[in-house]
N, C-alpha and C positions, 0 to 999 in steps of 0.2 A: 388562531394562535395556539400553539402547543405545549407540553410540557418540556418538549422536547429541548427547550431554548435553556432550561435549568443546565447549568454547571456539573461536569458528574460528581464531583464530590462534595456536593452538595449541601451537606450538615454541617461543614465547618462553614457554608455561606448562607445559613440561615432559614435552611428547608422548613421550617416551622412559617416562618413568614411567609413562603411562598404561597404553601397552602391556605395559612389565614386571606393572604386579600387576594390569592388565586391570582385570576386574569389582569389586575392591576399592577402588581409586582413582575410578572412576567414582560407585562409590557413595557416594563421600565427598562427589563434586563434588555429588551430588543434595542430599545433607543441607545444602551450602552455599545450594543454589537452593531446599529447603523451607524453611529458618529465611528468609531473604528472603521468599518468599510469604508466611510464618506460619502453614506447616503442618507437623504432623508427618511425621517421613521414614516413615511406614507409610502417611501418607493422598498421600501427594508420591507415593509408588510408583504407586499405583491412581488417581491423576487422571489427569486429561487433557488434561493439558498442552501447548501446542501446542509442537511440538519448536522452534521459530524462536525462539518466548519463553522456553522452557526455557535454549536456547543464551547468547542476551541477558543472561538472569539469572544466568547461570555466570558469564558474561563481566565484569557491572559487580561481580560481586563478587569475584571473582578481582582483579578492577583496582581493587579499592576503593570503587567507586559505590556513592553508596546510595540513587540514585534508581532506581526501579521503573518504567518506563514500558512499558505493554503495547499500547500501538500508536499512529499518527499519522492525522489525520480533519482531510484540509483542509476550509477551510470558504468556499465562493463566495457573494458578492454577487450580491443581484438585485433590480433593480425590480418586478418581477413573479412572484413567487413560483410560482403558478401556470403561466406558463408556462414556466417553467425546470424547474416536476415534469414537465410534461409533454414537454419536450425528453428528460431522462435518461429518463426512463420511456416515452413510447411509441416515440418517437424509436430512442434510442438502446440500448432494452430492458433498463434498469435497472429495481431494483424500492425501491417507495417502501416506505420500514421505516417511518417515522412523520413525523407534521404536529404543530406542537404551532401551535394559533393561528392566529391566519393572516400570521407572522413568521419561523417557521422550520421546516426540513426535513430528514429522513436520506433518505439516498439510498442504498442496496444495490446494491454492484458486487459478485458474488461472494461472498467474505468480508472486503471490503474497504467503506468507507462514505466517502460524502462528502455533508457538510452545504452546506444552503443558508436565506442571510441576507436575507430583505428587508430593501431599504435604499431609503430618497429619492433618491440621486443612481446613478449608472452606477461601478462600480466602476474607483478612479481606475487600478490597475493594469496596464487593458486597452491603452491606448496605448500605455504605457510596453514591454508584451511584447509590441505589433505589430511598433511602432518599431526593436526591440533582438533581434529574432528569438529571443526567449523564450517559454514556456510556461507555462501554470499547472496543468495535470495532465499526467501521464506512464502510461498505462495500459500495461502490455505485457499480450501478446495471444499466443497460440499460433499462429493465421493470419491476419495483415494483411491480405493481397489477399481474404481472403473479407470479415473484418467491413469494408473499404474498398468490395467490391461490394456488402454488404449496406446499407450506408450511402447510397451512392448511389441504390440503389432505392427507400430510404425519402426521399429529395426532398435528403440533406446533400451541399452542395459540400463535396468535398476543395481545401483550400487548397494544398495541398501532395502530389505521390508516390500511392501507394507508388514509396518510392524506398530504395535499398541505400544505407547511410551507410558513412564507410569507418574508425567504429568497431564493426562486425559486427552492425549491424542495420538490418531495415527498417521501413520508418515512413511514416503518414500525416499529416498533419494537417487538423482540422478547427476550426469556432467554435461555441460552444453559441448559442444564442440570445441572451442578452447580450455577445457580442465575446471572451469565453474561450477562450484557444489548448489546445485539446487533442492531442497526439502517441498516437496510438498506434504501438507498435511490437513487434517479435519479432526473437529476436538469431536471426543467421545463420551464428555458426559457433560 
């Protein structure tokens, strides 16, 4: 069992306690995050729980939540479904998790996912985040200046850098093939 199970913000839940009875209070916090899953705290010990969600789950029930959410999956518009699998995917060397139809898509970043919607019109949001120096993904990346060179060899204008931001990252930015502002970025200090 880990520390890992603590709450992050911890001192307003009594990090002092933790420490004093250590592995005892920890294991309480688990028994609090398997009754949320609806597992027993013998099958809670031996999963495999991803510590991030573990943390989450501590956290909304510590603070009273009783909604469960185990992750977020934005979802992009596109006229052309097709070629937007083949943007993230040969492009930008994402891998396609699945097609359903020929209407919707996952898309595999990592262990992270993002869907795509065939739609009739251009997704109206795209101006609105030209215009407004907004974004609609935020990818952070371990090395900017390589996947920025690597990008460029594969034919993608950078719109943008890489450039050092002077809240401690750096950052490119690009457009998928429907007009989507994409940031990649890596902090720097």
């Amino acid at each position: 069992m880990g520390i890992g199970l603590m709450p992050r913000n911890h001192a307003r839940h009594g990090e002092n306690r933790f420490r004093k009875n250590g592995e005892a209070e920890v294991l309480s916090l688990s028994s609090q995050a398997s009754r949320v899953l609806g597992l027993s705290p013998d099958t809670f010990k031996t999963s495999k729980v991803h510590a991030q969600s573990v943390d989450s789950i501590c956290q909304n029930t510590i603070m009273g939540s009783s909604m469960n959410v185990t992750g977020l999956i934005p979802q992009l518009r596109t006229t052309n479904l097709q070629e937007s699998i083949d943007f993230y995917v040969d492009i930008l060397g994402f891998q396609l998790d699945f097609r359903y139809n020929d209407f919707y898509a996952g898309i595999q970043i990592g262990d992270q996912h993002l869907h795509l919607k065939l739609a009739d019109e251009q997704d109206p949001s795209i101006g609105f985040v030209a215009e407004g120096d907004h974004l609609h993904l935020f990818l952070p990346t371990l090395d900017v200046d390589a996947e920025a060179e690597r990008l460029r060899k594969q034919g993608v204008a950078l719109s943008r850098g890489p450039a050092n931001t002077p809240w401690g990252t750096r950052e490119f930015y690009i457009t998928d093939n429907q007009g989507h502002t994409l940031c990649f970025s890596q902090e720097t200090t």
